[in-house]
N, CA, C and O of each residue as an XYZ file, in Angstrom:
844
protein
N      33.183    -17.324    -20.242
C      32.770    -18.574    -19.589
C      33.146    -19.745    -20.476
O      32.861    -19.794    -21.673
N      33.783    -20.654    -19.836
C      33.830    -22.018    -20.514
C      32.731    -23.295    -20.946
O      32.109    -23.976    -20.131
N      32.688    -23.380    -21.931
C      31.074    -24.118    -22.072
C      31.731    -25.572    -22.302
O      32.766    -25.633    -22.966
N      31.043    -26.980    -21.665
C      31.721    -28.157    -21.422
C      30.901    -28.524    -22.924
O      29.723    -28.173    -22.860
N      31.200    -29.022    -23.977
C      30.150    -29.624    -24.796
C      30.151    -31.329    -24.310
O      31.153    -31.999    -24.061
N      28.776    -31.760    -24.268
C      28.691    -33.003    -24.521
C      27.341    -33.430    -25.388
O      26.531    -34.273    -25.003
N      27.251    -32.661    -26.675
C      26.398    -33.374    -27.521
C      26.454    -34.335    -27.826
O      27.514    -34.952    -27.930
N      24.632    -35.075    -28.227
C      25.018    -36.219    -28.053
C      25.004    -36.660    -29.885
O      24.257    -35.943    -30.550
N      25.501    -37.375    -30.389
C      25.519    -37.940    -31.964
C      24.798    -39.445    -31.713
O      24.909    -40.409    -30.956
N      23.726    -38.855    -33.223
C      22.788    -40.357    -33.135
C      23.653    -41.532    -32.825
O      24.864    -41.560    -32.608
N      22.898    -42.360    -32.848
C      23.812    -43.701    -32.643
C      23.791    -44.768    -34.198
O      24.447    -45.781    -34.439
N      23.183    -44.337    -34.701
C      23.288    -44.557    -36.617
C      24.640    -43.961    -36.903
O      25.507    -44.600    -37.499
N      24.796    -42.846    -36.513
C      25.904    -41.958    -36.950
C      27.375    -42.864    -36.710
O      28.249    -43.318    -37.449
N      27.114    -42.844    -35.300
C      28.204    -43.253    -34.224
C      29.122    -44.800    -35.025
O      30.327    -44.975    -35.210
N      27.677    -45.881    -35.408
C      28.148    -46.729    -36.293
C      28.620    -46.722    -37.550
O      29.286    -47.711    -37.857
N      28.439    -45.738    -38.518
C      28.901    -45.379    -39.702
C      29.999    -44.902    -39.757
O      30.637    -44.569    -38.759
N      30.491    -44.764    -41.211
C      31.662    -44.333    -41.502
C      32.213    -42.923    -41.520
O      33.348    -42.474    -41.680
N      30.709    -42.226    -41.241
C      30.138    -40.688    -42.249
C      31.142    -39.641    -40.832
O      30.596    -38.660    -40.329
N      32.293    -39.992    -40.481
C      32.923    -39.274    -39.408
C      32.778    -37.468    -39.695
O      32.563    -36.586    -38.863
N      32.947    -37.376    -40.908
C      33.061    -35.743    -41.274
C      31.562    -35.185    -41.069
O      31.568    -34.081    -40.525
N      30.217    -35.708    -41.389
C      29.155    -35.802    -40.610
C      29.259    -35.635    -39.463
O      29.328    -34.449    -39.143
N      29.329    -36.781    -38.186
C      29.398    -36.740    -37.076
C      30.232    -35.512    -36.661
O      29.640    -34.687    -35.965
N      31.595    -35.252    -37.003
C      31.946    -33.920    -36.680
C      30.899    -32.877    -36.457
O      30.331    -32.623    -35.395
N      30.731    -32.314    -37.616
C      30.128    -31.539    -38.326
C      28.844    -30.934    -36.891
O      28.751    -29.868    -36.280
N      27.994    -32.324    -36.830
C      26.905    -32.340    -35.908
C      27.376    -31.956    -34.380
O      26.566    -31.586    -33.531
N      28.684    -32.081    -34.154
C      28.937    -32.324    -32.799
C      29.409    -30.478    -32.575
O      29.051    -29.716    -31.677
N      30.129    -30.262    -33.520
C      30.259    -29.088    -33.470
C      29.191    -27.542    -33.553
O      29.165    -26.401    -33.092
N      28.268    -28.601    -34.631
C      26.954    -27.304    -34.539
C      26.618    -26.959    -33.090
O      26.662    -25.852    -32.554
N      26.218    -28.327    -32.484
C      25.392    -28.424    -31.046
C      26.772    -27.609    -30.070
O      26.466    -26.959    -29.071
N      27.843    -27.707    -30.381
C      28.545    -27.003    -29.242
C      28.416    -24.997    -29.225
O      28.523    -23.995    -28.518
N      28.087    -25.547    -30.715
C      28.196    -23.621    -30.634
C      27.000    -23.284    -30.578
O      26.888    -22.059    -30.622
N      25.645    -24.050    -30.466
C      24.798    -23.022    -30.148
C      24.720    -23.478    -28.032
O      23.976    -22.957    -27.202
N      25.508    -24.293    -27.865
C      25.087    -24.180    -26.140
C      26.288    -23.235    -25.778
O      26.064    -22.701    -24.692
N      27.203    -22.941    -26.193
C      28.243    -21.491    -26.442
C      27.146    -20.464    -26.290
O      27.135    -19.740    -25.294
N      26.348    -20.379    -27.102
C      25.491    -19.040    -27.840
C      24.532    -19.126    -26.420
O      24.355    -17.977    -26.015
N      24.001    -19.923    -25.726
C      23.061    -20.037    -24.983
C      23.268    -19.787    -23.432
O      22.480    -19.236    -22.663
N      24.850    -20.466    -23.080
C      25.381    -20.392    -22.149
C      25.295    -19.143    -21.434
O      25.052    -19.123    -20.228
N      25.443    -18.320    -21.972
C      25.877    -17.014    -20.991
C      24.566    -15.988    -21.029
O      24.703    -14.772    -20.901
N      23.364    -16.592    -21.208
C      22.237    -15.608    -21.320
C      21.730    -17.073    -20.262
O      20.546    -16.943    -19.951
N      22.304    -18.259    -19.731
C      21.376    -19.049    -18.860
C      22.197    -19.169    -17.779
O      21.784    -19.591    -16.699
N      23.368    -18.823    -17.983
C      23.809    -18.751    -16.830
C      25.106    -17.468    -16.730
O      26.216    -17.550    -17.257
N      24.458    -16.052    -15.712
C      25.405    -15.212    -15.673
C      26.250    -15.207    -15.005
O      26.228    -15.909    -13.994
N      27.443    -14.323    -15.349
C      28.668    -14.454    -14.683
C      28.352    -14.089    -13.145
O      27.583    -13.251    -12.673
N      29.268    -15.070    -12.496
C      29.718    -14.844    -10.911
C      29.784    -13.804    -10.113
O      29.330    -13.646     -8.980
N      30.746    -12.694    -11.205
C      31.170    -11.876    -11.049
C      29.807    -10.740    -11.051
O      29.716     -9.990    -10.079
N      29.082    -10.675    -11.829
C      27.780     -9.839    -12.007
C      27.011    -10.201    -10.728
O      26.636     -9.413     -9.860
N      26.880    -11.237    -10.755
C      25.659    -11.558     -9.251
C      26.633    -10.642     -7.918
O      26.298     -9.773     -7.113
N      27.535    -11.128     -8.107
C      28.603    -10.286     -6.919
C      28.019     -8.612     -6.634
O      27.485     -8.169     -5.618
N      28.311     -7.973     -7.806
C      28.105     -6.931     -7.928
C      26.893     -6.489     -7.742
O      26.894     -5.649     -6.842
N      25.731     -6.695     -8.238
C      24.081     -6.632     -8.072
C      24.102     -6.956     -5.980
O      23.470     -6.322     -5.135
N      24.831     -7.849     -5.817
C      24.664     -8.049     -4.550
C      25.179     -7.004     -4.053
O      24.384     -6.226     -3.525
N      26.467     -6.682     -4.050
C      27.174     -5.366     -3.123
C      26.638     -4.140     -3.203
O      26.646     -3.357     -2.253
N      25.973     -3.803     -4.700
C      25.096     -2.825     -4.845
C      23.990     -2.548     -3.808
O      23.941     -1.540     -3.103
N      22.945     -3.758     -3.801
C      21.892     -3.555     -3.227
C      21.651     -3.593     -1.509
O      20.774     -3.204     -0.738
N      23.318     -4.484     -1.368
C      23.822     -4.146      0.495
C      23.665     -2.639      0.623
O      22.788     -2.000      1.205
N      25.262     -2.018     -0.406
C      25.401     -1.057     -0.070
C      24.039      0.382      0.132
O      24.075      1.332      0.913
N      22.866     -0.009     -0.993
C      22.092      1.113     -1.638
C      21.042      1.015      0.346
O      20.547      1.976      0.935
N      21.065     -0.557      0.845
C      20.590     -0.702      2.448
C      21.310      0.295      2.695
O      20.932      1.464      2.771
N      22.243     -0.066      2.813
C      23.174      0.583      4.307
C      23.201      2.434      3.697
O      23.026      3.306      4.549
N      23.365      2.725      2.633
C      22.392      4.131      2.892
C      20.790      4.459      2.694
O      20.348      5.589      2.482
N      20.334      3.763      2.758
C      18.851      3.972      3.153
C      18.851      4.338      4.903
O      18.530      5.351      5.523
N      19.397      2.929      5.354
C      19.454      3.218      6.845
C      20.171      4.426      7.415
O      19.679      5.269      8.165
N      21.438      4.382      6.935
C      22.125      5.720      7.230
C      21.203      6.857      7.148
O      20.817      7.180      8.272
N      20.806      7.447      6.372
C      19.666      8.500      5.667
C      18.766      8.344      6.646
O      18.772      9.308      7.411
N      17.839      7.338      6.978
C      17.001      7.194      7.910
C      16.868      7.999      9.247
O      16.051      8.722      9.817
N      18.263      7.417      9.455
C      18.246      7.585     11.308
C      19.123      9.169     11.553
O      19.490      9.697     12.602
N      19.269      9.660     10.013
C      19.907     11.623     10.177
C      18.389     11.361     10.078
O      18.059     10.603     10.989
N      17.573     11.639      9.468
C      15.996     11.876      8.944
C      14.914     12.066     10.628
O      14.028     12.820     11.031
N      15.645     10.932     11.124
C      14.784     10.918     12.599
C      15.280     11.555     13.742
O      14.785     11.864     14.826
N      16.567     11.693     13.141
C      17.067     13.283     14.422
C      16.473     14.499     14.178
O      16.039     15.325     14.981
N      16.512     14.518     12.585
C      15.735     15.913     12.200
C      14.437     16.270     12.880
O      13.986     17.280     13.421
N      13.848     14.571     12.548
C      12.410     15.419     12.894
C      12.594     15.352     14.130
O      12.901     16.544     14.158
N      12.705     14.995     15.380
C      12.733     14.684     17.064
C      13.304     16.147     17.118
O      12.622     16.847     17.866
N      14.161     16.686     16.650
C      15.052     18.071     17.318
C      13.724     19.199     16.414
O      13.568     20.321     16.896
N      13.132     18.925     15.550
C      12.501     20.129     15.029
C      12.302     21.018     16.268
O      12.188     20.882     17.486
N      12.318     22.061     15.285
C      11.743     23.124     16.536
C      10.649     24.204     15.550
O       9.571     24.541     16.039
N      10.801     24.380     15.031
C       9.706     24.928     13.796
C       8.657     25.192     14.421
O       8.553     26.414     14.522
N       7.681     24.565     14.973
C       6.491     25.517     15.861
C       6.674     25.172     17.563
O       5.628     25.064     18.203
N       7.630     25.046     18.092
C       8.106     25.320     19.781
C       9.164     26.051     19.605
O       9.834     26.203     18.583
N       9.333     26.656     21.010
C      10.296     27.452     21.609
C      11.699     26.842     21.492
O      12.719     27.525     21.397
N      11.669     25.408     21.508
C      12.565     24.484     21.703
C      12.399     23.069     21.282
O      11.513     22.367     21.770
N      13.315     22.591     20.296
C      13.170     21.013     20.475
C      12.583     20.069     21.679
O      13.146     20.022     22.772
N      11.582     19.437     21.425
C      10.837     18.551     22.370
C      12.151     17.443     22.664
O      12.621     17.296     23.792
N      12.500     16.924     21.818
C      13.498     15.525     22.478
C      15.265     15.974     22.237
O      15.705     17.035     21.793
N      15.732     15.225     22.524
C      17.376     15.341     22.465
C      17.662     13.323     22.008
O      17.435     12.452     22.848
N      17.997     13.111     21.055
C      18.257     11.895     20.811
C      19.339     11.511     20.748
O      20.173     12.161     20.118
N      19.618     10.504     21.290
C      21.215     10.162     21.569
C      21.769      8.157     20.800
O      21.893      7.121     21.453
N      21.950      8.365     19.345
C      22.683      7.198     18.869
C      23.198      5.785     19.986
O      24.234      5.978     20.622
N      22.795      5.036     20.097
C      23.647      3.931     20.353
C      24.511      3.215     20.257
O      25.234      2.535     20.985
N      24.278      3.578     18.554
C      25.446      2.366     17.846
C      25.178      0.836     17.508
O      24.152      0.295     17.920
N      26.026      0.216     16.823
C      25.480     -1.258     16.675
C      25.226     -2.346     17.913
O      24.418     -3.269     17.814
N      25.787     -2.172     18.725
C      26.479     -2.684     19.557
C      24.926     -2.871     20.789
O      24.847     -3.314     21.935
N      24.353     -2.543     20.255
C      22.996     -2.727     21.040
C      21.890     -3.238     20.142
O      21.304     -2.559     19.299
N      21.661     -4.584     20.436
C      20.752     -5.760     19.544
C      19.379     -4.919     18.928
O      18.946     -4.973     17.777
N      18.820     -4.088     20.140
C      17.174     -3.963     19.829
C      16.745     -2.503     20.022
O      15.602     -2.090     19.829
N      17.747     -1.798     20.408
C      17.329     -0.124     19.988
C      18.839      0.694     19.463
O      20.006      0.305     19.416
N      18.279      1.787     19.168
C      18.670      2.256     18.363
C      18.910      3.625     18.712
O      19.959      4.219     18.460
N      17.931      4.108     19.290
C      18.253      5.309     19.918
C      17.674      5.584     21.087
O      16.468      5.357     21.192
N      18.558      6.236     22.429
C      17.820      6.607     23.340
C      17.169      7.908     23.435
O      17.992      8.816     23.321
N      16.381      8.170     23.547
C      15.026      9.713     23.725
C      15.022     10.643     24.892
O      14.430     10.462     25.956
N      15.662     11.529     24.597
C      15.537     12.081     26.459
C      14.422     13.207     25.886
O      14.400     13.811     24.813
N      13.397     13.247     27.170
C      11.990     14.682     26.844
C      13.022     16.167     27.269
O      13.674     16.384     28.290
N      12.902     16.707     26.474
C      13.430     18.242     27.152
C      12.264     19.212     27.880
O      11.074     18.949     28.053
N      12.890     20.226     28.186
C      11.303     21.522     28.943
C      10.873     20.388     29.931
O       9.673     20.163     29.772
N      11.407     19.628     30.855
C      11.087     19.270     31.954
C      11.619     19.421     32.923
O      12.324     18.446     33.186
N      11.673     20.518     33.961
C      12.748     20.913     34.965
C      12.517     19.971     35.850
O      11.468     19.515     36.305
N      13.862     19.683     36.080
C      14.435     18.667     37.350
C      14.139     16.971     36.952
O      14.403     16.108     37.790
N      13.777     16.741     36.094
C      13.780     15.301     35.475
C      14.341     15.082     34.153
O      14.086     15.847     33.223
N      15.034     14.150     34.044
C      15.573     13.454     32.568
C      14.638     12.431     31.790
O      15.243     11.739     30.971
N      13.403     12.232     31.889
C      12.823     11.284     31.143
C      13.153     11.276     29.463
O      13.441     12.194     28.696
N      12.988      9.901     29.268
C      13.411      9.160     28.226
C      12.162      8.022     27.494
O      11.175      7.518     28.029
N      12.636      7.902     26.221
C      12.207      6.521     25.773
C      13.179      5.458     24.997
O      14.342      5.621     25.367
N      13.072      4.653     24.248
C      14.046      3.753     23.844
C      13.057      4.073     21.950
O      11.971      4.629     21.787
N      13.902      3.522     20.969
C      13.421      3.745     19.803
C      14.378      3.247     18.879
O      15.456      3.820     18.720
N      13.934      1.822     18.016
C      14.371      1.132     17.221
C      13.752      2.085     15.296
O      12.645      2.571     15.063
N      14.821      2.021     14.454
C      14.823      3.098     13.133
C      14.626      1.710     12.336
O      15.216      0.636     12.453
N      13.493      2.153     11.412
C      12.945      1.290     10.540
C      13.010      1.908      8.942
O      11.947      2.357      8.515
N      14.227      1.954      8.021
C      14.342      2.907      6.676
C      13.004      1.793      5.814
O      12.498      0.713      6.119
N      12.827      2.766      4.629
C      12.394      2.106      3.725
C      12.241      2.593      2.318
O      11.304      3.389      2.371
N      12.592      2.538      1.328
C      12.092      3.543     -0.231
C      11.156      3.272     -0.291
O      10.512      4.321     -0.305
N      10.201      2.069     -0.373
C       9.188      1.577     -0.514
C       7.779      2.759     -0.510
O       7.403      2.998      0.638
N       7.153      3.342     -1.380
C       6.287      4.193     -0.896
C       4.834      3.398     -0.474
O       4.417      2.262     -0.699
N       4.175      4.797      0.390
C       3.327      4.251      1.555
C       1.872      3.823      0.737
O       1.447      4.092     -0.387
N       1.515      3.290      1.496
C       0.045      3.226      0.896
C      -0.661      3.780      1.094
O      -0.105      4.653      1.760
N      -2.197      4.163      1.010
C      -2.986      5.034      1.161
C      -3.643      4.910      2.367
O      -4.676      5.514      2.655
N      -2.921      3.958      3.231
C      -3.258      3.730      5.069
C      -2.158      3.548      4.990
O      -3.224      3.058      4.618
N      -1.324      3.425      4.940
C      -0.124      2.428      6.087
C       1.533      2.680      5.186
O       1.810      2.455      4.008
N       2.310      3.174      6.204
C       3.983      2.800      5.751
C       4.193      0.968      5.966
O       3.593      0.356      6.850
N       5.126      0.318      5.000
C       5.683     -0.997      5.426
C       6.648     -1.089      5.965
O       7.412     -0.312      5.392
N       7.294     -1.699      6.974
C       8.670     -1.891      7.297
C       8.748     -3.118      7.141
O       7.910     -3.811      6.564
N      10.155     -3.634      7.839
C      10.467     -4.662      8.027
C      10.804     -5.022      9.133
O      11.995     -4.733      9.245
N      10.278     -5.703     10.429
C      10.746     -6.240     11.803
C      10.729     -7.204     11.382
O      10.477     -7.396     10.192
N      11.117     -8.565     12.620
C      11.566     -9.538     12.849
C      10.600     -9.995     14.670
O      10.466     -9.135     15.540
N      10.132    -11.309     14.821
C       9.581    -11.475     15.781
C      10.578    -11.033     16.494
O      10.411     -9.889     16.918
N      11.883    -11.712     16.863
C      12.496    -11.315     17.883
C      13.155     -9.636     18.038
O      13.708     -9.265     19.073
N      12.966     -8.694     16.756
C      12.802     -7.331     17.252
C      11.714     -6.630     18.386
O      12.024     -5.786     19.227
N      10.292     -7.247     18.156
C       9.499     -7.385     19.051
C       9.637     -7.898     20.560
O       9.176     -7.253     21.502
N      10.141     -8.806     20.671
C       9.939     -9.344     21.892
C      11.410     -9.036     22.670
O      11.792     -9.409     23.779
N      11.957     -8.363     21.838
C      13.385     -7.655     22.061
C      12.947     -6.564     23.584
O      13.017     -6.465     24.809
N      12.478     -5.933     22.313
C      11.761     -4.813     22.596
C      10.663     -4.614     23.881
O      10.612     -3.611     24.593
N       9.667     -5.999     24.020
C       8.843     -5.981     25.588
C       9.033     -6.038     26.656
O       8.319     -5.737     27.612
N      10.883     -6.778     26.544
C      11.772     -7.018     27.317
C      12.348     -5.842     28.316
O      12.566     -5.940     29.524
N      12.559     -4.524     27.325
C      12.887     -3.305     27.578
C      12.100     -2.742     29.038
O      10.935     -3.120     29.161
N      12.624     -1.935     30.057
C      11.845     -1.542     30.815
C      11.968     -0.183     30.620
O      13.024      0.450     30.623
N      10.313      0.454     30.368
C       9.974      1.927     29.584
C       9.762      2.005     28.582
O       9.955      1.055     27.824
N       9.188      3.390     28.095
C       8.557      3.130     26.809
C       9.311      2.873     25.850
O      10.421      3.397     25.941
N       9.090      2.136     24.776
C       9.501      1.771     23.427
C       8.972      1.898     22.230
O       7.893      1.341     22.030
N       9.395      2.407     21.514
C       8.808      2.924     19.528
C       9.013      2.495     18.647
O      10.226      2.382     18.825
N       8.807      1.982     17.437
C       9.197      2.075     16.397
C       9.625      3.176     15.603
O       9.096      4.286     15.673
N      10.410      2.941     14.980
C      10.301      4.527     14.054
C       9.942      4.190     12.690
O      10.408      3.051     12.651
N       9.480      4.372     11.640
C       9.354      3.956     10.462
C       9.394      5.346      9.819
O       8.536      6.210      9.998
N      10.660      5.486      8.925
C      11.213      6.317      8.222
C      11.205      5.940      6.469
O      11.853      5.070      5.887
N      10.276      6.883      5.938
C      10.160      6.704      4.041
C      10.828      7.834      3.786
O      10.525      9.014      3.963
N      12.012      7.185      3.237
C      13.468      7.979      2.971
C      13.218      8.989      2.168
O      13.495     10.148      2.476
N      12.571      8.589      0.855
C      12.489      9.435     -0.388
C      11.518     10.798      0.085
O      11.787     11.924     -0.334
N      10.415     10.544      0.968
C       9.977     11.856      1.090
C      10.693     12.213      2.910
O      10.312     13.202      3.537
N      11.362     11.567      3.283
C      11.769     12.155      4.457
C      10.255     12.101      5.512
O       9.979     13.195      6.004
N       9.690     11.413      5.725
C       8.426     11.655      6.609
C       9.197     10.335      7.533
O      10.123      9.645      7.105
N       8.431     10.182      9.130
C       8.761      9.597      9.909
C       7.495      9.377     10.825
O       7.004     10.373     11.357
N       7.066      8.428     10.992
C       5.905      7.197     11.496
C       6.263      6.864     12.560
O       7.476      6.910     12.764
N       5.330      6.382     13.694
C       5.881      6.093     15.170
C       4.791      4.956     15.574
O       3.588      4.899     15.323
N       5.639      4.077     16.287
C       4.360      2.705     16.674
C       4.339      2.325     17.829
O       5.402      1.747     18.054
N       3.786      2.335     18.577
C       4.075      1.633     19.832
C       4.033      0.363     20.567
O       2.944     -0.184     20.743
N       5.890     -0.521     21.326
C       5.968     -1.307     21.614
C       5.230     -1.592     22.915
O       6.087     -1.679     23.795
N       4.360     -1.722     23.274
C       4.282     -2.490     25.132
C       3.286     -3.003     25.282
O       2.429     -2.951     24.401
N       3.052     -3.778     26.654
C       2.291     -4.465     27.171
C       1.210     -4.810     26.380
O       0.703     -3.763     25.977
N       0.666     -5.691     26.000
C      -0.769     -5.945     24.736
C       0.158     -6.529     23.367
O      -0.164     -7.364     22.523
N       1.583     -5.640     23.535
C       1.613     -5.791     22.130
C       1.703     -7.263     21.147
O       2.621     -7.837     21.733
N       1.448     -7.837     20.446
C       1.551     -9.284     20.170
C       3.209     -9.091     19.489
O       3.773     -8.362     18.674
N       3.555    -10.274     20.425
C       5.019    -10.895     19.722
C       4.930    -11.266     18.603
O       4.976    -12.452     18.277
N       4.786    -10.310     17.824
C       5.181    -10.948     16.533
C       5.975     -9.427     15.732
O       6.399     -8.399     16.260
N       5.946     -9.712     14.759
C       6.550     -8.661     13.704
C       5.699     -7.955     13.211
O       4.704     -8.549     12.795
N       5.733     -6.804     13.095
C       5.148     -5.414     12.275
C       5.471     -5.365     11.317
O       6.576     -5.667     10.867
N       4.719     -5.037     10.884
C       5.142     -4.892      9.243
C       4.226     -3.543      9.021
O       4.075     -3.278      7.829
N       3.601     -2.664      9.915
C       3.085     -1.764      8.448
C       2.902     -0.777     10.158
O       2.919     -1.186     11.319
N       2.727      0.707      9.539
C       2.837      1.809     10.381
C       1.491      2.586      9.932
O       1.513      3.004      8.774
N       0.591      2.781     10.514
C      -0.321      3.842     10.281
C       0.200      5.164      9.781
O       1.210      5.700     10.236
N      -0.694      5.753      8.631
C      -0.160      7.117      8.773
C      -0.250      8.080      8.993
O       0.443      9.094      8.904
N      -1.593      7.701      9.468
C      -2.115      9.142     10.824
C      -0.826      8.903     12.230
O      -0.890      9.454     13.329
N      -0.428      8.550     12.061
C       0.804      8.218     13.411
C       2.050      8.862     12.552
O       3.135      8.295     12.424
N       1.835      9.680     12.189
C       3.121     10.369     11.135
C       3.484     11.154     12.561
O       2.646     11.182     13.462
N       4.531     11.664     12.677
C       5.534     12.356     13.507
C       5.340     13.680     12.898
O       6.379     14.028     12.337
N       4.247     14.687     12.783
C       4.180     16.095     12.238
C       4.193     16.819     13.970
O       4.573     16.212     14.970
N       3.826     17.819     13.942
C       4.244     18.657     15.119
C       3.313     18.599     16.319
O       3.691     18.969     17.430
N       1.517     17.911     15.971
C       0.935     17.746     16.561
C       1.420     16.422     17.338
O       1.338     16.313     18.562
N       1.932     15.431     16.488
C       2.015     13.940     17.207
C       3.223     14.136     18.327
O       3.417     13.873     19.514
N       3.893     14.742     17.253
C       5.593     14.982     18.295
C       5.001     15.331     19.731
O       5.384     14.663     20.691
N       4.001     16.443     19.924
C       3.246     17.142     21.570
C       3.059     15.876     22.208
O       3.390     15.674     23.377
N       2.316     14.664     21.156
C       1.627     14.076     21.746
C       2.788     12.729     22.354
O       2.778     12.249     23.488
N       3.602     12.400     21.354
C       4.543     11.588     22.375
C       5.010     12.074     22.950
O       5.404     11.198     23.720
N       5.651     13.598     23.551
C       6.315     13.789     24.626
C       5.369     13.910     25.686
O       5.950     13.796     26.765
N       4.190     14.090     25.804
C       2.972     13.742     26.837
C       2.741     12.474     27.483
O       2.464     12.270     28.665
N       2.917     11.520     26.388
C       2.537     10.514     26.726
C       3.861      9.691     27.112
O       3.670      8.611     27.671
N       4.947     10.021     26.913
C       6.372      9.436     27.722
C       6.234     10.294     28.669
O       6.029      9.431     29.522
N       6.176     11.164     29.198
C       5.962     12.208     30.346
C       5.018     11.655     31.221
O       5.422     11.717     32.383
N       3.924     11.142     31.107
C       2.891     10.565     31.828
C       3.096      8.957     32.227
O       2.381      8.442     33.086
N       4.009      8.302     31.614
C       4.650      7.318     31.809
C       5.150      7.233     33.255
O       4.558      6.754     34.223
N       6.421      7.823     33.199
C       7.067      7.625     34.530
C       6.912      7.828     35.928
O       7.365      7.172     36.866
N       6.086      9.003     35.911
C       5.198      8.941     37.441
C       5.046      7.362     37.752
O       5.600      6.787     38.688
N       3.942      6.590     36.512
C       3.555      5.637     37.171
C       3.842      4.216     37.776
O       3.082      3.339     38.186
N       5.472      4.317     37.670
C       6.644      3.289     38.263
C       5.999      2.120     37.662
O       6.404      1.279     38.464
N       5.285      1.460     36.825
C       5.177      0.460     35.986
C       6.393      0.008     35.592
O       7.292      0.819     35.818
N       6.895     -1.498     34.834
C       7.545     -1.556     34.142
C       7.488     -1.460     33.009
O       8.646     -1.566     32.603
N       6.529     -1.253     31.834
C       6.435     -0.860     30.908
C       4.743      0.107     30.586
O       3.941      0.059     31.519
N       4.464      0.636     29.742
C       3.063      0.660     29.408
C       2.579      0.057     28.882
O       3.062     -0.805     28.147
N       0.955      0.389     29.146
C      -0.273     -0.680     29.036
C      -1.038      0.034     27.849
O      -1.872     -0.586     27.189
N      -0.731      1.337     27.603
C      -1.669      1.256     26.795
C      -0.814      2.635     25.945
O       0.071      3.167     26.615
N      -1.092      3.270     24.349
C      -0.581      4.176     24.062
C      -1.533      4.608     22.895
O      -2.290      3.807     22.346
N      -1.448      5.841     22.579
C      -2.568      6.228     21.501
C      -2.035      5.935     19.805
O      -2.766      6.112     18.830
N      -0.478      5.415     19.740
C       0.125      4.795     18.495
C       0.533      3.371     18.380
O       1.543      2.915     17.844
N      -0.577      2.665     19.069
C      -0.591      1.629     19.013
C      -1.437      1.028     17.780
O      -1.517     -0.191     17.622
């Protein structure tokens, strides 16, 4: 880094003859803002890097996430069969993320919609944190049928479920219960409760037990 000196020399000095002095002084002060410079202000190039790092270390959190939430939706570990079949969207869709089809339902395709929430962040002793945005919310009320959150804590692989509709306040979520964990009992219980949904030709639901 280039350091600009502009120390300043008394003004006694400035009038005197004592020039090898005045040097002297002008030069101390340049080398210690030399010495100071680069511990007050770091290179360009470093912030760059710290930045691309901590994009990139996102963009596999999220990645990781949303394999993490196929896993658990397809488990089959205590059923005959995977309860859901989940099907990627892609970016290209503002406010979900994945569509939900229920399986073991002959002669119907029911579904839900489900936005992936990563996080390292560990949980608290109530609650996972995420991160929404008001307008993820109101994205989301917009939707006709049920809608979820997913809240995925990468490091232990566990996966949290919240529910978007009717009641819900437009605003942003920030934290996931963790009795609403996605273990094998809850999984029964959202495919029940998207199952009991669609009979009732509503446009969204009014009420859900992961709310």
């Amino acid at each position: 880094m280039r350091v600009v000196c502009d120390a300043h020399i008394p003004y006694r000095l400035v009038n005197s003859r004592d020039f090898g002095q005045r040097a002297r002084i002008a030069a101390e002060r340049c080398q210690r803002l030399a010495t100071l410079a680069p511990a007050r202000y770091p290179s360009p190039s470093k912030i760059d890097r710290r930045h691309a790092m901590t994009s990139e270390l996102r963009d596999v959190t999220g990645f990781r996430g949303e394999k993490i939430v196929e896993l658990c939706l397809t488990d089959y570990k205590t059923f005959p069969e995977p309860l859901f079949r989940p099907a990627h969207l892609g970016e290209k869709w503002p406010a979900i993320d994945y569509l939900v089809e229920l399986t073991s339902i002959p002669g119907r395709r029911l579904y839900f919609f489900a936005q992936v929430k990563s996080t390292t962040i560990a949980p608290s002793s109530r609650s996972l944190r995420i991160s929404t945005k008001k307008k993820d919310i109101e994205r989301l009320l917009q939707i006709p049928g049920p809608t979820y959150l997913l809240g995925v804590h990468e490091p232990s692989e566990r996966v949290f479920v919240r529910s978007v509709h009717i009641g819900t306040p437009a605003r942003a979520i920030t934290s996931i219960p963790l009795h609403y964990e996605l273990t094998a009992g809850n999984l029964k219980q959202l495919h029940g409760e998207v199952s009991s949904f669609w009979p009732t030709g509503h446009h969204k639901s009014t009420v859900s037990r992961f709310a």
